[in-house]
N, C-alpha and C positions, 0 to 999 in steps of 0.2 A: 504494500500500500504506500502509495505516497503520503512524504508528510509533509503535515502543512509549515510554511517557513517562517510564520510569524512567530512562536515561542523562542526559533533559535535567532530570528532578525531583531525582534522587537520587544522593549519591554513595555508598549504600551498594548498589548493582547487586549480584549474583552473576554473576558469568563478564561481568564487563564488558567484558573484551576484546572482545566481540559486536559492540559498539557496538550500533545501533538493535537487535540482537534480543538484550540483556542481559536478564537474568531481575530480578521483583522480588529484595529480600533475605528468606531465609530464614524470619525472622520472618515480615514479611503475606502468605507465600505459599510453605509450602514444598514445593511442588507443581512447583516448576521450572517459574513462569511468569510472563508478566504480571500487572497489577494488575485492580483490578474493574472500575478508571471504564476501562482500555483495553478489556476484555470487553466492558462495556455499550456501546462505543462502535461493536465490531462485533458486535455483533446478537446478547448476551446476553439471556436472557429474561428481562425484569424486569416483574411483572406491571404496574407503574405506567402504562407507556411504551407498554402492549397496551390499558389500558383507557382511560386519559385523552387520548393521541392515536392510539389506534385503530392501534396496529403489530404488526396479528396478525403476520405475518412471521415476526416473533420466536420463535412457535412453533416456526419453521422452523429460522431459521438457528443457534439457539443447538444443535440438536444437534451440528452441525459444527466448534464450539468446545468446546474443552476447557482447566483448569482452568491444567495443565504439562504439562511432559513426562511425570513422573511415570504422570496421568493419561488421556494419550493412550495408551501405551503399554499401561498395563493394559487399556483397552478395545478396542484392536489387534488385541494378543493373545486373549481375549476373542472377538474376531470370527473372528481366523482359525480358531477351537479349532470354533466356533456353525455360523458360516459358509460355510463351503467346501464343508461335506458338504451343506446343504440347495440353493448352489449347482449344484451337480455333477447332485444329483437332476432340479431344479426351474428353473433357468436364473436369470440373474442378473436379466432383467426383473419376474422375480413377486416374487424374492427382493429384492432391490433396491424396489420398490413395499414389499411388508409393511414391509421397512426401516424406509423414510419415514414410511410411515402409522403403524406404531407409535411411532415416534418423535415426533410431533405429538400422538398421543396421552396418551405420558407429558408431554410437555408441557403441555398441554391439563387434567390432571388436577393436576401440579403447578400451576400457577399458578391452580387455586381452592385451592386449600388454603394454599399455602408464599405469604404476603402481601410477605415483608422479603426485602431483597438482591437478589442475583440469581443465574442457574440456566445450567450449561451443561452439556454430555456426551451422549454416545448410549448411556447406560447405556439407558432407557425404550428404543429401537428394538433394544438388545441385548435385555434382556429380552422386546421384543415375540417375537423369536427363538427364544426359549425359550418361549414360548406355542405359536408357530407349531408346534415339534416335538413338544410335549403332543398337539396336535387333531391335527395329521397322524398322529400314532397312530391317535386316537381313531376319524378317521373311515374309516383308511383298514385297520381292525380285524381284517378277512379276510384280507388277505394277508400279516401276518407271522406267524412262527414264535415265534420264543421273545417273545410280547407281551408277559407279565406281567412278566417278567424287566425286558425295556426299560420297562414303565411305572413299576414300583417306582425304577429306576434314576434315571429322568428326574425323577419325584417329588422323590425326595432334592434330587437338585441345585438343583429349583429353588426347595424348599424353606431350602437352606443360603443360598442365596444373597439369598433374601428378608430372610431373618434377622439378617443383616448390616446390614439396611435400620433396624432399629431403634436402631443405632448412631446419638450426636449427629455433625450436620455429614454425614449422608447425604439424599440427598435420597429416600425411599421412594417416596412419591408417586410419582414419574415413574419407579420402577421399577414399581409397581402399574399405573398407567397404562398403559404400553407395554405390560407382561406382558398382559393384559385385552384390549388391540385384537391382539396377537399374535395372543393364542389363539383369538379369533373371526375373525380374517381367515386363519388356518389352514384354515379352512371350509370359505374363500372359495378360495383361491388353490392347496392342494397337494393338491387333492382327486384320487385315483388311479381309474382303469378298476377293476371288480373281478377278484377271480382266473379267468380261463377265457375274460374277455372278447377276442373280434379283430376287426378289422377286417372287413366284410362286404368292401370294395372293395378287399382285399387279394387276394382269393380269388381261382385261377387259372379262366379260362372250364370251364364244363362240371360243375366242379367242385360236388359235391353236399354243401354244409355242413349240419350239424347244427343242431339248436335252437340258433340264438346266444345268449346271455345279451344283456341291455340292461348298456350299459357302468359306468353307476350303481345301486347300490343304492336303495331309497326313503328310506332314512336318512338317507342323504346327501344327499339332494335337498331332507331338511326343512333339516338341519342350515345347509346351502349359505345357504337363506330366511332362515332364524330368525337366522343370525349377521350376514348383510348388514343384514337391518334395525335388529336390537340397535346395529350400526356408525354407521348414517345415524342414527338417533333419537340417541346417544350423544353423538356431535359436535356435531350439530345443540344440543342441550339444553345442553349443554360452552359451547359457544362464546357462547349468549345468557346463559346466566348469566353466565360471564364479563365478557363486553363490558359488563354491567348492572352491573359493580361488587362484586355480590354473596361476601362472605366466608362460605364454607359450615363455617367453624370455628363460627360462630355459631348452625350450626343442627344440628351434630352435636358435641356434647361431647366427646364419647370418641376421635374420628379421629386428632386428633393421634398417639394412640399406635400409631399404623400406621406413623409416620415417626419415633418416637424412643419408647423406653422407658424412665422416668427407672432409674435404679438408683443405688444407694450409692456405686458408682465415676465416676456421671458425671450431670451437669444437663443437662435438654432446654430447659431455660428460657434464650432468646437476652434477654443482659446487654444493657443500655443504653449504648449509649458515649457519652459528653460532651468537648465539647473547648471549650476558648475559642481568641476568633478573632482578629485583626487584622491590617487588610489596607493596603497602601500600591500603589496602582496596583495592577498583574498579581501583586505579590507577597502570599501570604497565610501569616500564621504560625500553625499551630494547635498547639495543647498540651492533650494529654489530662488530664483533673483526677484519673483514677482513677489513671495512673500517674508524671503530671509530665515525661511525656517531648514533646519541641516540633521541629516538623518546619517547612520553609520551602516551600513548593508555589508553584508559578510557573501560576495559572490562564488560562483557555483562555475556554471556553462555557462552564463547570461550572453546574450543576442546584446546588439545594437538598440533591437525591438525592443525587449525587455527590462532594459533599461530606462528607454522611453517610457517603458511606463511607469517603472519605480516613481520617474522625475515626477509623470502627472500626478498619480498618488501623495505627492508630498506639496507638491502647489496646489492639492485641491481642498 
Protein backbone atom coordinates (compact mmCIF):
# COMPACT_ATOMS: atom_id res chain seq x y z
CA UNK A 1 0.00 0.00 0.00
CA UNK A 2 1.18 3.29 -0.57
CA UNK A 3 1.79 5.62 2.19
CA UNK A 4 0.58 8.69 2.56
CA UNK A 5 3.49 11.41 2.76
CA UNK A 6 2.15 13.83 4.93
CA UNK A 7 3.15 12.39 8.40
CA UNK A 8 6.78 11.91 7.05
CA UNK A 9 6.57 15.62 5.18
CA UNK A 10 4.58 17.43 7.41
CA UNK A 11 3.89 18.32 10.97
CA UNK A 12 0.82 20.18 10.37
CA UNK A 13 -1.29 16.53 9.46
CA UNK A 14 -5.16 16.66 10.41
CA UNK A 15 -6.17 13.69 12.63
CA UNK A 16 -2.44 12.78 12.89
CA UNK A 17 -3.03 10.27 15.33
CA UNK A 18 -3.77 8.14 11.88
CA UNK A 19 -0.36 7.98 11.42
CA UNK A 20 0.34 6.62 7.63
CA UNK A 21 -3.50 7.42 6.92
CA UNK A 22 -3.33 11.27 8.57
CA UNK A 23 -5.08 13.72 6.28
CA UNK A 24 -3.28 16.69 4.46
CA UNK A 25 -3.81 20.05 6.76
CA UNK A 26 -6.87 21.93 6.05
CA UNK A 27 -5.41 24.52 4.16
CA UNK A 28 -4.03 22.26 0.79
CA UNK A 29 -6.90 20.06 1.01
CA UNK A 30 -9.95 20.48 2.94
CA UNK A 31 -11.56 17.61 1.52
CA UNK A 32 -10.24 15.21 4.35
CA UNK A 33 -7.43 13.98 2.39
CA UNK A 34 -4.34 13.31 0.89
CA UNK A 35 -2.00 15.53 -1.09
CA UNK A 36 -1.92 15.78 -5.02
CA UNK A 37 1.70 14.38 -5.62
CA UNK A 38 0.02 11.12 -3.38
CA UNK A 39 -3.01 11.07 -5.91
CA UNK A 40 -0.85 11.40 -8.84
CA UNK A 41 1.14 8.66 -7.45
CA UNK A 42 -1.95 6.34 -7.45
CA UNK A 43 -3.39 6.75 -10.70
CA UNK A 44 -4.63 10.36 -10.65
CA UNK A 45 -5.59 11.58 -14.01
CA UNK A 46 -3.01 13.91 -15.14
CA UNK A 47 -3.26 14.49 -18.75
CA UNK A 48 0.66 14.96 -18.95
CA UNK A 49 1.57 11.38 -17.71
CA UNK A 50 -1.45 9.97 -20.51
CA UNK A 51 0.09 11.79 -23.39
CA UNK A 52 3.94 11.85 -22.94
CA UNK A 53 4.30 8.34 -21.57
CA UNK A 54 1.31 6.80 -22.94
CA UNK A 55 -0.69 5.92 -19.25
CA UNK A 56 -4.18 5.63 -20.79
CA UNK A 57 -4.98 3.61 -17.58
CA UNK A 58 -5.35 6.69 -15.87
CA UNK A 59 -8.44 7.20 -17.60
CA UNK A 60 -9.40 4.28 -15.49
CA UNK A 61 -8.18 4.39 -12.28
CA UNK A 62 -8.47 7.87 -11.22
CA UNK A 63 -12.39 7.20 -11.10
CA UNK A 64 -11.68 5.19 -8.10
CA UNK A 65 -9.81 7.89 -6.20
CA UNK A 66 -11.30 10.56 -4.69
CA UNK A 67 -10.27 13.82 -3.44
CA UNK A 68 -11.23 13.03 0.80
CA UNK A 69 -13.50 11.80 2.77
CA UNK A 70 -15.60 14.71 2.21
CA UNK A 71 -15.73 13.66 -1.31
CA UNK A 72 -16.07 10.18 -1.33
CA UNK A 73 -18.98 10.28 0.77
CA UNK A 74 -20.83 12.69 -1.38
CA UNK A 75 -20.58 10.44 -4.34
CA UNK A 76 -21.46 7.28 -2.05
CA UNK A 77 -24.23 8.76 -1.32
CA UNK A 78 -24.94 9.84 -4.79
CA UNK A 79 -24.68 6.34 -5.96
CA UNK A 80 -26.76 4.70 -3.41
CA UNK A 81 -29.77 7.52 -4.16
CA UNK A 82 -28.71 6.67 -8.60
CA UNK A 83 -27.83 3.30 -8.19
CA UNK A 84 -29.64 0.77 -6.48
CA UNK A 85 -32.87 1.21 -8.32
CA UNK A 86 -31.27 0.96 -11.86
CA UNK A 87 -29.56 -2.15 -10.17
CA UNK A 88 -32.53 -3.81 -8.97
CA UNK A 89 -34.01 -3.26 -12.41
CA UNK A 90 -31.08 -4.17 -14.71
CA UNK A 91 -28.40 -6.23 -12.72
CA UNK A 92 -25.30 -5.07 -11.57
CA UNK A 93 -23.25 -6.55 -14.72
CA UNK A 94 -24.98 -4.00 -17.25
CA UNK A 95 -25.01 -1.51 -14.58
CA UNK A 96 -21.62 -1.99 -13.39
CA UNK A 97 -20.24 -1.95 -17.38
CA UNK A 98 -22.21 1.79 -18.06
CA UNK A 99 -20.59 2.55 -14.69
CA UNK A 100 -17.00 2.06 -16.20
CA UNK A 101 -17.73 3.02 -19.53
CA UNK A 102 -19.07 6.29 -18.58
CA UNK A 103 -16.62 6.95 -16.27
CA UNK A 104 -13.65 6.68 -18.85
CA UNK A 105 -15.62 8.78 -20.67
CA UNK A 106 -15.84 11.79 -18.43
CA UNK A 107 -12.46 11.01 -18.23
CA UNK A 108 -11.63 10.88 -21.60
CA UNK A 109 -13.50 14.39 -22.31
CA UNK A 110 -11.90 15.99 -19.23
CA UNK A 111 -8.40 15.59 -20.13
CA UNK A 112 -8.94 17.28 -23.73
CA UNK A 113 -10.20 20.04 -22.40
CA UNK A 114 -8.82 20.45 -18.33
CA UNK A 115 -4.73 20.75 -19.49
CA UNK A 116 -3.29 21.65 -15.57
CA UNK A 117 -3.30 19.59 -12.34
CA UNK A 118 -4.84 16.68 -11.94
CA UNK A 119 -8.47 14.89 -11.97
CA UNK A 120 -10.06 12.24 -9.65
CA UNK A 121 -13.99 11.07 -8.62
CA UNK A 122 -16.68 9.08 -10.22
CA UNK A 123 -18.78 12.04 -10.51
CA UNK A 124 -18.57 11.58 -14.85
CA UNK A 125 -19.61 7.48 -14.33
CA UNK A 126 -22.28 9.12 -11.77
CA UNK A 127 -23.53 11.31 -14.02
CA UNK A 128 -23.19 8.67 -16.87
CA UNK A 129 -26.10 7.25 -14.48
CA UNK A 130 -28.13 9.93 -14.88
CA UNK A 131 -27.85 9.76 -18.70
CA UNK A 132 -28.48 6.15 -18.50
CA UNK A 133 -32.09 6.86 -16.80
CA UNK A 134 -32.89 9.83 -19.28
CA UNK A 135 -32.74 7.06 -22.48
CA UNK A 136 -34.07 4.31 -20.55
CA UNK A 137 -37.00 6.50 -20.43
CA UNK A 138 -36.79 7.45 -23.73
CA UNK A 139 -36.45 4.35 -25.29
CA UNK A 140 -38.38 2.29 -23.22
CA UNK A 141 -41.41 5.13 -23.81
CA UNK A 142 -44.59 2.55 -24.10
CA UNK A 143 -44.47 1.05 -21.19
CA UNK A 144 -44.67 3.77 -18.54
CA UNK A 145 -47.53 5.45 -17.19
CA UNK A 146 -47.00 8.71 -15.68
CA UNK A 147 -43.88 9.52 -18.46
CA UNK A 148 -44.20 13.15 -18.68
CA UNK A 149 -44.28 13.54 -15.12
CA UNK A 150 -40.83 11.22 -14.75
CA UNK A 151 -39.40 13.02 -17.66
CA UNK A 152 -39.94 16.63 -16.55
CA UNK A 153 -38.68 15.20 -13.14
CA UNK A 154 -35.42 13.64 -14.40
CA UNK A 155 -35.00 16.96 -16.55
CA UNK A 156 -34.75 19.17 -13.53
CA UNK A 157 -32.32 17.15 -11.76
CA UNK A 158 -30.05 16.75 -14.19
CA UNK A 159 -30.28 20.00 -15.09
CA UNK A 160 -29.51 21.34 -11.37
CA UNK A 161 -26.90 19.21 -11.20
CA UNK A 162 -25.15 20.22 -14.36
CA UNK A 163 -25.34 23.77 -13.05
CA UNK A 164 -23.36 23.35 -10.33
CA UNK A 165 -20.73 22.38 -12.89
CA UNK A 166 -20.19 25.90 -13.73
CA UNK A 167 -18.87 26.52 -10.27
CA UNK A 168 -14.66 27.31 -10.05
CA UNK A 169 -12.68 24.14 -8.91
CA UNK A 170 -15.59 21.67 -10.44
CA UNK A 171 -14.50 19.68 -12.97
CA UNK A 172 -17.72 19.85 -15.67
CA UNK A 173 -16.12 18.36 -18.34
CA UNK A 174 -16.07 14.95 -16.85
CA UNK A 175 -19.47 15.59 -15.72
CA UNK A 176 -20.47 16.32 -19.57
CA UNK A 177 -18.53 13.46 -20.56
CA UNK A 178 -19.97 10.77 -18.45
CA UNK A 179 -23.48 12.24 -18.64
CA UNK A 180 -23.07 11.80 -22.96
CA UNK A 181 -21.65 8.11 -22.85
CA UNK A 182 -24.44 7.41 -20.06
CA UNK A 183 -27.16 8.52 -22.08
CA UNK A 184 -26.08 6.71 -25.28
CA UNK A 185 -25.01 3.47 -23.76
CA UNK A 186 -28.72 3.67 -22.06
CA UNK A 187 -29.56 2.59 -25.64
CA UNK A 188 -27.35 0.06 -25.59
CA UNK A 189 -27.66 -1.79 -22.22
CA UNK A 190 -31.44 -1.12 -20.45
CA UNK A 191 -33.34 -1.55 -23.59
CA UNK A 192 -36.96 -3.31 -22.23
CA UNK A 193 -39.26 -6.08 -24.30
CA UNK A 194 -42.21 -3.95 -25.29
CA UNK A 195 -45.62 -3.97 -23.58
CA UNK A 196 -47.66 -7.24 -24.44
CA UNK A 197 -44.41 -8.94 -25.43
CA UNK A 198 -44.00 -13.07 -24.13
CA UNK A 199 -42.06 -15.54 -24.51
CA UNK A 200 -43.09 -17.96 -27.46
CA UNK A 201 -41.16 -20.96 -25.41
CA UNK A 202 -42.82 -20.17 -22.42
CA UNK A 203 -46.19 -21.40 -23.88
CA UNK A 204 -47.71 -24.51 -22.48
CA UNK A 205 -47.96 -27.44 -25.51
CA UNK A 206 -51.01 -27.31 -27.47
CA UNK A 207 -51.50 -24.05 -26.54
CA UNK A 208 -52.95 -21.79 -29.33
CA UNK A 209 -51.04 -18.13 -28.97
CA UNK A 210 -52.11 -15.18 -30.53
CA UNK A 211 -50.30 -12.64 -32.87
CA UNK A 212 -47.11 -12.22 -30.75
CA UNK A 213 -45.62 -8.98 -30.88
CA UNK A 214 -41.65 -8.91 -32.00
CA UNK A 215 -40.13 -8.14 -28.45
CA UNK A 216 -38.51 -4.66 -29.80
CA UNK A 217 -40.00 -1.82 -31.38
CA UNK A 218 -38.12 -0.56 -34.74
CA UNK A 219 -37.11 2.60 -32.62
CA UNK A 220 -35.30 0.89 -30.71
CA UNK A 221 -33.52 -1.18 -32.83
CA UNK A 222 -32.25 2.28 -34.73
CA UNK A 223 -31.78 3.85 -31.48
CA UNK A 224 -29.63 0.48 -30.06
CA UNK A 225 -27.22 1.23 -33.80
CA UNK A 226 -27.03 4.97 -33.88
CA UNK A 227 -25.93 5.13 -30.16
CA UNK A 228 -23.35 2.20 -30.26
CA UNK A 229 -21.79 3.62 -33.16
CA UNK A 230 -21.94 7.55 -31.84
CA UNK A 231 -19.99 5.28 -28.70
CA UNK A 232 -17.11 3.45 -30.87
CA UNK A 233 -16.49 6.67 -33.27
CA UNK A 234 -16.54 8.89 -29.90
CA UNK A 235 -13.76 7.10 -28.19
CA UNK A 236 -12.17 6.05 -30.86
CA UNK A 237 -11.60 10.05 -32.02
CA UNK A 238 -11.29 10.85 -27.86
CA UNK A 239 -8.58 8.81 -27.57
CA UNK A 240 -6.33 9.94 -30.88
CA UNK A 241 -6.74 13.38 -30.32
CA UNK A 242 -5.70 12.92 -27.01
CA UNK A 243 -2.60 10.69 -27.38
CA UNK A 244 -1.74 13.50 -30.21
CA UNK A 245 -1.25 16.12 -27.67
CA UNK A 246 -3.98 18.19 -29.11
CA UNK A 247 -5.56 21.05 -26.76
CA UNK A 248 -9.04 21.45 -28.06
CA UNK A 249 -9.22 24.80 -25.93
CA UNK A 250 -7.46 26.06 -28.93
CA UNK A 251 -9.97 25.28 -31.31
CA UNK A 252 -13.10 26.12 -29.53
CA UNK A 253 -13.02 29.51 -27.75
CA UNK A 254 -16.16 29.58 -25.81
CA UNK A 255 -15.94 25.72 -24.16
CA UNK A 256 -14.21 26.78 -21.24
CA UNK A 257 -17.55 28.07 -20.04
CA UNK A 258 -19.10 24.74 -19.86
CA UNK A 259 -16.80 24.18 -16.89
CA UNK A 260 -16.70 27.41 -15.00
CA UNK A 261 -18.64 30.72 -15.47
CA UNK A 262 -16.73 33.75 -14.48
CA UNK A 263 -19.20 35.95 -12.37
CA UNK A 264 -18.54 38.96 -9.90
CA UNK A 265 -18.32 36.57 -6.90
CA UNK A 266 -15.77 34.21 -8.24
CA UNK A 267 -12.60 33.97 -11.03
CA UNK A 268 -12.26 30.91 -13.42
CA UNK A 269 -8.83 32.04 -14.38
CA UNK A 270 -6.37 29.25 -12.40
CA UNK A 271 -3.52 31.85 -10.78
CA UNK A 272 0.08 31.13 -11.21
CA UNK A 273 1.93 29.94 -8.39
CA UNK A 274 5.66 30.70 -7.89
CA UNK A 275 7.84 29.46 -5.23
CA UNK A 276 11.77 29.69 -4.93
CA UNK A 277 13.79 26.64 -4.22
CA UNK A 278 16.75 25.27 -2.47
CA UNK A 279 17.75 22.06 -2.03
CA UNK A 280 20.57 20.26 0.13
CA UNK A 281 20.44 16.57 -0.71
CA UNK A 282 16.68 14.96 -0.26
CA UNK A 283 15.91 18.16 1.53
CA UNK A 284 14.06 20.92 -0.44
CA UNK A 285 12.84 24.34 0.81
CA UNK A 286 10.27 26.15 -1.11
CA UNK A 287 8.75 29.49 -0.36
CA UNK A 288 5.87 30.97 -2.00
CA UNK A 289 6.76 34.70 -3.26
CA UNK A 290 2.91 35.48 -3.55
CA UNK A 291 2.60 34.62 0.20
CA UNK A 292 6.19 34.35 1.91
CA UNK A 293 5.10 31.24 3.56
CA UNK A 294 8.22 28.28 3.34
CA UNK A 295 7.78 24.64 3.68
CA UNK A 296 10.70 21.97 4.03
CA UNK A 297 9.65 18.79 1.79
CA UNK A 298 11.91 15.63 2.06
CA UNK A 299 11.92 14.48 -1.92
CA UNK A 300 11.54 11.01 -3.34
CA UNK A 301 11.34 10.69 -7.43
CA UNK A 302 9.56 14.04 -7.74
CA UNK A 303 8.76 15.33 -11.42
CA UNK A 304 9.13 18.90 -12.48
CA UNK A 305 5.16 18.33 -12.38
CA UNK A 306 5.13 17.42 -8.82
CA UNK A 307 6.79 19.98 -7.65
CA UNK A 308 4.60 22.36 -9.28
CA UNK A 309 2.24 21.30 -7.29
CA UNK A 310 3.91 21.13 -3.92
CA UNK A 311 4.57 25.11 -4.93
CA UNK A 312 0.60 25.50 -5.48
CA UNK A 313 -0.35 23.61 -2.23
CA UNK A 314 1.72 26.16 -0.32
CA UNK A 315 0.46 29.50 -2.19
CA UNK A 316 -2.91 28.34 -1.78
Amino acid sequence: MFINDCPKNSQKCSARFLGRFAFQPMKENPLLGPSSTTLEKMGALEVTMVVDKHQVWRLFTCIWLHAGVFHVLANMLSLIFIGIRLEQEFGFVRIGLLYMISGFGGSLLSSLFNREGISVGASGALFGLLGAMLSELLTNWTIYANKFAALLTLIFIIAINLAVGILPHVDNFAHLGGFTSGFLLGFVFLIRPQYGYFNQRNNPRGYAAPSAKSKHKPYQYVLWITSLLLLIAGYTVGLIVLLRGTDLNKHCSWCHYLSCMPTSLWNCKSQNMYCKSSQIGKQMNLTCIANGRTEMYTLGNENQSQIQQMCSQLCS
